[in-house]
NUVEX-76046 format. One record per atom (N, C-alpha, C): residue in three letters; z, y, x. Coordinates in steps of 0.05 Angstrom, whole numbers, padded with zeros to 5 digits, always signed. Atoms other than C-alpha are relative to their C-alpha. Layout:
# residues N
ALAZYX;...
# end
This chain:
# residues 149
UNK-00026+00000-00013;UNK+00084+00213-00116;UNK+00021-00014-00017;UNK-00013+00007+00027;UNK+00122+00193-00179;UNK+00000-00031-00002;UNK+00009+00034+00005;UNK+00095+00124-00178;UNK+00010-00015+00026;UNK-00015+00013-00020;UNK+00111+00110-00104;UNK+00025-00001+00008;UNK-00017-00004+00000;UNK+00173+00140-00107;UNK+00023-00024-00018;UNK-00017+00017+00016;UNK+00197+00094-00165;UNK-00007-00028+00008;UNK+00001+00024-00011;UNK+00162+00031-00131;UNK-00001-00002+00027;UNK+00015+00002-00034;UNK+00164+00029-00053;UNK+00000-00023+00005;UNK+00019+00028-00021;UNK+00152-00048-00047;UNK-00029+00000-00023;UNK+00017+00004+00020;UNK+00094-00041-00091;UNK-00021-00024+00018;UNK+00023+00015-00004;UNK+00046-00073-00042;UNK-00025+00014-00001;UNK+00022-00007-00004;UNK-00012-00029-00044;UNK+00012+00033+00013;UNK-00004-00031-00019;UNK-00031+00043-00004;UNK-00029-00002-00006;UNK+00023-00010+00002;UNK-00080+00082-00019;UNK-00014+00010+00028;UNK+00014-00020-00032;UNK-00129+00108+00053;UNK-00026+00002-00015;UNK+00027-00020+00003;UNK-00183+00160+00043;UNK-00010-00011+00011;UNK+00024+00005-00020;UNK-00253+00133+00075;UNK-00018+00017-00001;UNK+00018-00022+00003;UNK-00288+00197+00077;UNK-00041-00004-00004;UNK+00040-00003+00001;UNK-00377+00206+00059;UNK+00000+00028+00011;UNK+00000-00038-00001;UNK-00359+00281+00077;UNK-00017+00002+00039;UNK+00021-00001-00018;UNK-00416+00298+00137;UNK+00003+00024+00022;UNK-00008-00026-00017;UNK-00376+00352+00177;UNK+00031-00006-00006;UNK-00029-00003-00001;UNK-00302+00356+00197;UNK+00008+00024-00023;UNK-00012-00025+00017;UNK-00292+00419+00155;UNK-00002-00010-00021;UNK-00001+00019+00032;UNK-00310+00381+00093;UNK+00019-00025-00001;UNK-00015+00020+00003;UNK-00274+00328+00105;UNK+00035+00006+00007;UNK-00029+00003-00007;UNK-00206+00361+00127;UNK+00009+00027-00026;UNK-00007-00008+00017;UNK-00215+00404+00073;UNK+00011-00015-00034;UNK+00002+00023+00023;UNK-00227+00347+00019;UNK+00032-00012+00000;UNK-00027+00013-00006;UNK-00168+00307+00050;UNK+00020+00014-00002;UNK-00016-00010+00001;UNK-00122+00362+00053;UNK+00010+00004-00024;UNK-00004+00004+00025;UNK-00116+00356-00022;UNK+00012-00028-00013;UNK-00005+00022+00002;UNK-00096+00286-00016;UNK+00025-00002+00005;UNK-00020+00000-00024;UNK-00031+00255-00004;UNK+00008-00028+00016;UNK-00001+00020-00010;UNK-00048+00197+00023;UNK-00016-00001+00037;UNK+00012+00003-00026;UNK-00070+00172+00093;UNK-00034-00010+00002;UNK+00026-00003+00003;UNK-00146+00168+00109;UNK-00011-00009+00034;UNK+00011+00005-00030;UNK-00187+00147+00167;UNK-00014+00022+00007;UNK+00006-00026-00002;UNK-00197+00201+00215;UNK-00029-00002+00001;UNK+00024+00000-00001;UNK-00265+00230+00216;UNK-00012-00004+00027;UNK+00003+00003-00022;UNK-00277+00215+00287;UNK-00003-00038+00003;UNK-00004+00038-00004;UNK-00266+00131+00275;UNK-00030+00005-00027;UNK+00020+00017+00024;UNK-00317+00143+00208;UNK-00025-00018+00014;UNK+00029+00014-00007;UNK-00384+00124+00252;UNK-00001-00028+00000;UNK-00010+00037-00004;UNK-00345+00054+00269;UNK-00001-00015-00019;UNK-00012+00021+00022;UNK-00317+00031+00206;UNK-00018+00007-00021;UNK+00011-00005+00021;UNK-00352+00065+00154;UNK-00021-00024-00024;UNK+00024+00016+00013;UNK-00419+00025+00137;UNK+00015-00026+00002;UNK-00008+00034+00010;UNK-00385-00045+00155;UNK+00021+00009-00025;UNK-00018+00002+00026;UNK-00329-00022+00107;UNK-00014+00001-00025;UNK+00012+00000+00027;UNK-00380-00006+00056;UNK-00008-00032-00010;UNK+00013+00030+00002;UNK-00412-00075+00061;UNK+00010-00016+00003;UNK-00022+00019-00001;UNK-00350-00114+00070;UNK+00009-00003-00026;UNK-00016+00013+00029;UNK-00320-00091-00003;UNK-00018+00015-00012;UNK+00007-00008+00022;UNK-00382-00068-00040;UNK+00002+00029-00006;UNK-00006-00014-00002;UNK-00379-00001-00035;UNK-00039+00013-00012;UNK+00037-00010+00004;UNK-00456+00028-00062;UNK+00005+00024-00014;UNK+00000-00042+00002;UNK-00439+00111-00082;UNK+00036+00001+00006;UNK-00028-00015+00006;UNK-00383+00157-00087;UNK+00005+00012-00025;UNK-00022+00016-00003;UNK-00330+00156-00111;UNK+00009-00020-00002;UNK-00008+00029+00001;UNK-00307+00088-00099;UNK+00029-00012+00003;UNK-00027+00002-00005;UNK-00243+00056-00104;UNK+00003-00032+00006;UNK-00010+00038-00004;UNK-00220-00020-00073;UNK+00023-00004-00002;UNK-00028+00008+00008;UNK-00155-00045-00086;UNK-00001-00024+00010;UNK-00001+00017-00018;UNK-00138-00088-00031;UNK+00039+00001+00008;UNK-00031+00017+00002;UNK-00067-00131-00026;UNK+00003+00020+00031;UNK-00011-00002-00020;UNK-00029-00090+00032;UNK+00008-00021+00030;UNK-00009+00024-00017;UNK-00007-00158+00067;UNK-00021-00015+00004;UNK+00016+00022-00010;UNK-00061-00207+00068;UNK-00029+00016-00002;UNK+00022-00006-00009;UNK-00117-00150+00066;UNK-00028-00014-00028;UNK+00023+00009+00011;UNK-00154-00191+00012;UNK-00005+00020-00025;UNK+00010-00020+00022;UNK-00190-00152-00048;UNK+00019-00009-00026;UNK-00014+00009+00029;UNK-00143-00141-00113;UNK-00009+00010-00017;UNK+00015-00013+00015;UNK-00194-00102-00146;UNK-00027+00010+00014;UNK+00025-00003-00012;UNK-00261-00098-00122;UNK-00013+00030-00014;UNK+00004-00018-00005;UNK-00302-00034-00123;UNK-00014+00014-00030;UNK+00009-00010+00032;UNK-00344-00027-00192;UNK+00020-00018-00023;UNK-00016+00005+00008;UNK-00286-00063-00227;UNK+00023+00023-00004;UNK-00037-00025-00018;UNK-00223-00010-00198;UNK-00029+00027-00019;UNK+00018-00020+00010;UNK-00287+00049-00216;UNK+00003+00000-00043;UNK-00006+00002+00026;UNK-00294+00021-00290;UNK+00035+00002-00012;UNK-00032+00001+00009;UNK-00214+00007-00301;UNK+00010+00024+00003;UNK-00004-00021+00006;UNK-00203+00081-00281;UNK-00010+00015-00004;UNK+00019-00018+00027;UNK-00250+00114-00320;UNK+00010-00005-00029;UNK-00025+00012+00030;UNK-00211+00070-00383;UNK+00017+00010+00001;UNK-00033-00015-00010;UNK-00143+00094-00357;UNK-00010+00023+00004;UNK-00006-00025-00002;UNK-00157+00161-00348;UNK-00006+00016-00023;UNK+00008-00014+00035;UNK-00185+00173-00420;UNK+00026-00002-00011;UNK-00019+00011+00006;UNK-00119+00150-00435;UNK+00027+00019+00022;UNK-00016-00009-00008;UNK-00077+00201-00394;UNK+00019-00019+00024;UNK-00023+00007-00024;UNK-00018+00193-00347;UNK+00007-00033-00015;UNK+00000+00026+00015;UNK+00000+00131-00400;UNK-00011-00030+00017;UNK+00016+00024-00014;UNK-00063+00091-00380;UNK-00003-00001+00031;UNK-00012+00001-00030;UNK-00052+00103-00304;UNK+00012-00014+00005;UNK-00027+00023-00008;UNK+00012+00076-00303;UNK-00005-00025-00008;UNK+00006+00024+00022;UNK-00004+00019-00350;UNK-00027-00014+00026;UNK+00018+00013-00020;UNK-00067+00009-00300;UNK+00008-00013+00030;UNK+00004+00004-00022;UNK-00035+00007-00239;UNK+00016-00021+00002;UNK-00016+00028+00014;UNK+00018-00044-00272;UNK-00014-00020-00004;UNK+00014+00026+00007;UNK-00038-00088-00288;UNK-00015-00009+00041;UNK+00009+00014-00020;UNK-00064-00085-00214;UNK+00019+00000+00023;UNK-00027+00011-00010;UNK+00003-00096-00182;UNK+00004-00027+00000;UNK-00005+00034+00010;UNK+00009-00158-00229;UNK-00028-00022+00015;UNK+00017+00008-00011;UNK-00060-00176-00189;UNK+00006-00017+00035;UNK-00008+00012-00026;UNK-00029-00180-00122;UNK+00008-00027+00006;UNK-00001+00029-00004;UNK-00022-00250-00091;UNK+00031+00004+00002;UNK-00030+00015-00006;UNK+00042-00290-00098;UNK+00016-00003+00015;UNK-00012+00001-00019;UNK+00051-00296-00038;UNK+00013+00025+00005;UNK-00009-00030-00012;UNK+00054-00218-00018;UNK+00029+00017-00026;UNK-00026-00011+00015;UNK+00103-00206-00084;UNK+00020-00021+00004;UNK-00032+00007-00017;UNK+00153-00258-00048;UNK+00009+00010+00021;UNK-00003-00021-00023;UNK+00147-00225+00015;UNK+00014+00021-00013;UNK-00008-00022+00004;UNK+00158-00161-00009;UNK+00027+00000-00021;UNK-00029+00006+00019;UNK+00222-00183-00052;UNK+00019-00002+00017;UNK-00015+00020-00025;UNK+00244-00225+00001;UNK+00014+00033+00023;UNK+00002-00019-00023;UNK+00236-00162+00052;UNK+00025+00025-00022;UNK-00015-00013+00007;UNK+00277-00118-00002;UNK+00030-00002-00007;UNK-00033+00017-00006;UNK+00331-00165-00009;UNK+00011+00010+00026;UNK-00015-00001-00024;UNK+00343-00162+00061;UNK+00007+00026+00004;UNK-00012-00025+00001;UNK+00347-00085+00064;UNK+00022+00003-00024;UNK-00021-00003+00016;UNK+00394-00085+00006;UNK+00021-00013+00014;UNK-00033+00010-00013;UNK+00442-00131+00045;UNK+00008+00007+00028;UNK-00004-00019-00027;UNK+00434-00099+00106;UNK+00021+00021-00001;UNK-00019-00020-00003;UNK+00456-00040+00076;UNK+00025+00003-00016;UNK-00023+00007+00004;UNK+00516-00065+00049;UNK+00025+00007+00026;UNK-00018-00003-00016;UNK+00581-00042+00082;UNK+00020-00025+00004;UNK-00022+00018+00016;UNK+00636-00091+00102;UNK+00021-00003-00014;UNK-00035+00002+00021;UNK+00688-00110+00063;UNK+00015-00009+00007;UNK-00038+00008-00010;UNK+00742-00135+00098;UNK+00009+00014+00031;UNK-00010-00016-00014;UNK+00752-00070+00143;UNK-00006-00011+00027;UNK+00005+00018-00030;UNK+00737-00111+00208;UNK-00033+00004+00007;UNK+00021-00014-00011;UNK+00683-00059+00233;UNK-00012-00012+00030;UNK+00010+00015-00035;UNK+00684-00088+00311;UNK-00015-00025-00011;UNK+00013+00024+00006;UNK+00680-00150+00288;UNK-00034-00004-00005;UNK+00013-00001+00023;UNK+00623-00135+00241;UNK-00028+00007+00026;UNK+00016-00006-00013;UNK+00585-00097+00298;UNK-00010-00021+00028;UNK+00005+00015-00008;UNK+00590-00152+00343;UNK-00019-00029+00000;UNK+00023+00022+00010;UNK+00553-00207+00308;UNK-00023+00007-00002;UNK+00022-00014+00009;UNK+00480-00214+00307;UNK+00000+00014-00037;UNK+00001-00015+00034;UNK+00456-00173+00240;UNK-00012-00022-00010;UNK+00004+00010+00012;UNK+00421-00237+00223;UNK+00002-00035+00001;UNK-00012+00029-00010;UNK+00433-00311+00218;UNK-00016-00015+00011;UNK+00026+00006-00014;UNK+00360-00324+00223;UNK-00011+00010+00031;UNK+00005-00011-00025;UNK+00360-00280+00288;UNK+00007-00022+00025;UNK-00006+00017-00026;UNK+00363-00331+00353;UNK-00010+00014+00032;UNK+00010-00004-00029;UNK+00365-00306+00421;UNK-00014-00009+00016;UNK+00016+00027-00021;UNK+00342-00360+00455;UNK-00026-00005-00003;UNK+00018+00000+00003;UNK+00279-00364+00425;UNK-00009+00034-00001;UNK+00027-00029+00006;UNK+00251-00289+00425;UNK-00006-00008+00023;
# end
């Protein structure tokens, strides 16, 4: 919580993909989590291609996949080894790890996500020259065109 709290464009999200073989195991497992997870009702669908899409061969497994373009930023016995290193290493090597697979993410998706925080920062800017009507009258963006939506 600590970590998303101090980065919310980070670019990555963690989702549970359950192996658990009964709803009660699995809503028990997850309920310890505090992340989002695919329900156990979609596992039959996605499961096995997900395994065989990013490499996935036991449990516990971890992929580290770019939020935006979906591509792998840490593949599955890679992310496994790197936090087994970092966790010998305390809260420290955590943070320090997840810094290094942040810095992984594509270029693209850390202009996006800049780009996208800019714009909420000036969004929520008040105006400054007291001319509230005004202010509410204009579109909110310059890039916004009517005519084309």
């Amino acid at each position: 919580e600590t970590w998303k709290d101090s980065n919310p464009t980070h670019g990555l999200e963690i989702v549970f993909v359950s192996s658990d073989r009964d709803p009660h195991s699995f809503s028990h497992y997850h309920n310890k989590m505090p992340w989002p997870a695919i329900g156990f009702d979609a596992l039959p669908q996605f499961k096995q291609q997900l395994s065989m899409i990013y490499g996935v061969r036991g449990i516990p497994s971890l992929v580290i996949l770019d939020a935006v373009s979906g591509q792998v930023v840490v593949n599955a016995s890679a992310s496994r080894n790197e936090l087994v290193q970092a966790t010998r290493q305390g809260e420290v090597g955590l943070e320090r790890l997840l810094s290094e697979w942040l810095n992984r993410v594509p270029a693209a998706t850390i202009e996006l996500l800049s780009m996208l925080e800019v714009s909420c920062q000036d969004s929520a800017v008040a105006p400054e020259n007291g001319d509230d009507e005004k202010e509410k009258s204009e579109d909110p963006s310059p890039y916004w065109n009517k005519d084309n939506s």
